[in-house]
C-alpha positions as CSV (number, residue, x, y, z in Angstrom):
1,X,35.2,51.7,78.9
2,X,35.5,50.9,82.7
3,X,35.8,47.0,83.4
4,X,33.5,45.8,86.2
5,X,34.8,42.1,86.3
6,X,38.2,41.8,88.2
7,X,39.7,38.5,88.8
8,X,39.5,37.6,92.5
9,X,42.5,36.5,94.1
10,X,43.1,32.5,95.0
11,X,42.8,31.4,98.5
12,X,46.1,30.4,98.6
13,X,47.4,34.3,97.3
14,X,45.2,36.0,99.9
15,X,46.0,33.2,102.7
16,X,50.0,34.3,101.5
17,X,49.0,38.0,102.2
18,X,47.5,37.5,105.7
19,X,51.0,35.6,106.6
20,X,52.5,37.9,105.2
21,X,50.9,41.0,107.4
22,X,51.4,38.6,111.0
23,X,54.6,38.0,109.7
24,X,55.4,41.3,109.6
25,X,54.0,42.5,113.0
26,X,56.0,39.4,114.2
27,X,59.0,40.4,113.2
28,X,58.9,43.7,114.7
29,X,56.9,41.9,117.9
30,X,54.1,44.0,118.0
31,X,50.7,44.0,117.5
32,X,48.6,44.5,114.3
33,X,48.2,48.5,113.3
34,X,44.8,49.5,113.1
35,X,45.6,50.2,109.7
36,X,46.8,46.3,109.1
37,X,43.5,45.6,111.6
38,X,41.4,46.7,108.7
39,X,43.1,45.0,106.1
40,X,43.4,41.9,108.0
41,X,39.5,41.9,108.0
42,X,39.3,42.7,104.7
43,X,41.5,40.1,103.6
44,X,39.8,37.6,105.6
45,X,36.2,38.3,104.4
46,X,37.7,38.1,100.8
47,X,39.8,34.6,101.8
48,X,36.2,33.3,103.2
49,X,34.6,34.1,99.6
50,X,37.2,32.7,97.3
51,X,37.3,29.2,99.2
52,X,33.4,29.3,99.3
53,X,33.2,29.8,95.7
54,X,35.9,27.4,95.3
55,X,34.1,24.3,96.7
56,X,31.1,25.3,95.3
57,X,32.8,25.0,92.0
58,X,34.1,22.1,93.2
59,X,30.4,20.6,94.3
């Protein structure tokens, strides 16, 4: 039996991991990868849904 329904991570966990990823890059003072380009996007598109569906819960 294969669960379709995942929990979607809080704003606030997926604002963490984007920090977390510039952070990095920071650190080492260069630029994204375009491997941490893609996941940037990815985490930002998912960031955009979570608070949308938070303040529509909210509403």
């Amino acid at each position: 039996m294969s669960d379709h329904h995942r929990e979607t991570p809080s704003p606030e966990a997926l604002n963490d991991a984007i920090r977390t990823l510039w952070v990095r890059a920071g650190e080492q003072r260069r630029s994204l990868t375009t491997d941490e380009q893609r996941i940037y996007q990815v985490l930002v598109a998912a960031w955009t849904e979570a608070t949308q569906a938070e303040q529509e819960l909210a509403a």
